[in-house]
N, C-alpha and C positions, 0 to 999 in steps of 0.2 A: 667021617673025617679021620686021617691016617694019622701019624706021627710027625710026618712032614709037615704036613698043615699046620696040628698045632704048635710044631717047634715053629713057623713061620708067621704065625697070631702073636706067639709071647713075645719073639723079637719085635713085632710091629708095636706091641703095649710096651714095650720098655724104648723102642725109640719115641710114643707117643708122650712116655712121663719125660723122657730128655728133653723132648721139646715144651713141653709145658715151663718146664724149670728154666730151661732158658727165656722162655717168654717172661717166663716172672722176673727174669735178673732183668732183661732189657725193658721193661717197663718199669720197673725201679731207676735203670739209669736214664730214661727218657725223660727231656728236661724241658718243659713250652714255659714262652713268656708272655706277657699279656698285659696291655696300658692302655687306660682312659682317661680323658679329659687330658689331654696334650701330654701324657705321662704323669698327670700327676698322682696316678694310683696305679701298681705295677703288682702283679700276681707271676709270681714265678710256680708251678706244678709239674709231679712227674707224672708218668705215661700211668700211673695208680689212685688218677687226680686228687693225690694228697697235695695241696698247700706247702708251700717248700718253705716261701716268703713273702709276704703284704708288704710291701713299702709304700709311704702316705708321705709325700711332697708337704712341709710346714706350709707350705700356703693354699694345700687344699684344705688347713684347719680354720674355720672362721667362728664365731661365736654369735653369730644368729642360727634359730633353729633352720633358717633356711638353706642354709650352706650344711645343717648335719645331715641334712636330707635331700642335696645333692652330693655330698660325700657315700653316703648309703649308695644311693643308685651307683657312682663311679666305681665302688668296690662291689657290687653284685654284677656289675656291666665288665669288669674286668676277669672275675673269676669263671663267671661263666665264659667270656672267651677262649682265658686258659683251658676250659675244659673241651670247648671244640676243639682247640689247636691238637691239645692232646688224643681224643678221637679220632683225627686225621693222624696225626703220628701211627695213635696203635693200629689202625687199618693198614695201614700201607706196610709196619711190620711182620705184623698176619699175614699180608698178601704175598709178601716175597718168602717169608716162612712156609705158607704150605704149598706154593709155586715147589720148593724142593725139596718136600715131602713127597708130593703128589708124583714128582719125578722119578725119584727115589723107588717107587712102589712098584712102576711098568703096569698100571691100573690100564686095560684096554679102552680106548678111547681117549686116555690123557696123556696119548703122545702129541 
């Protein structure tokens, strides 16, 4: 390996960290929402499926235990959707992400 080479490695590891950082910044800003039972439980998450906000409709609160436990289910039916939504977000990010890395590179065969 010459000089060339690895001066053309390090650039590639330092545009590899630029793109990492940017991935992090845009999966911070990526924002999915997510509602069950006719919106009465709403998960809003970013693309880091952190929880951003629960919001719980006063009328999905009832005082039988049967309604606390269709509330359970409508908040774990909700978050996990945010969390697909979000998995579908960060895919298709990644995808046009290294579509012009991949570019970028002149990799033979990924013309």
């Amino acid at each position: 390996m010459n000089f060339s080479d690895l001066a053309k490695m390090k650039e590639m590891m330092s545009q590899a960290r630029e793109m990492q950082a940017q991935m992090e910044q845009k999966l911070a800003e990526t924002v999915v929402e997510a509602e069950t039972g006719g919106g009465m439980v709403q998960v809003r998450m970013n693309g880091k499926k952190e929880v951003l906000r629960l919001k719980i409709e006063p009328t999905a609160l009832g005082a039988s235990t049967g309604d606390i436990e269709l509330l359970e289910d409508l908040i774990a039916a909700a978050v996990n959707e945010a969390g697909r939504r979000a998995d579908e977000a960060i895919k298709s990010s990644v995808a046009g992400m290294m579509g012009g890395l991949a570019g970028g590179l002149n990799l033979p065969g990924m013309e």
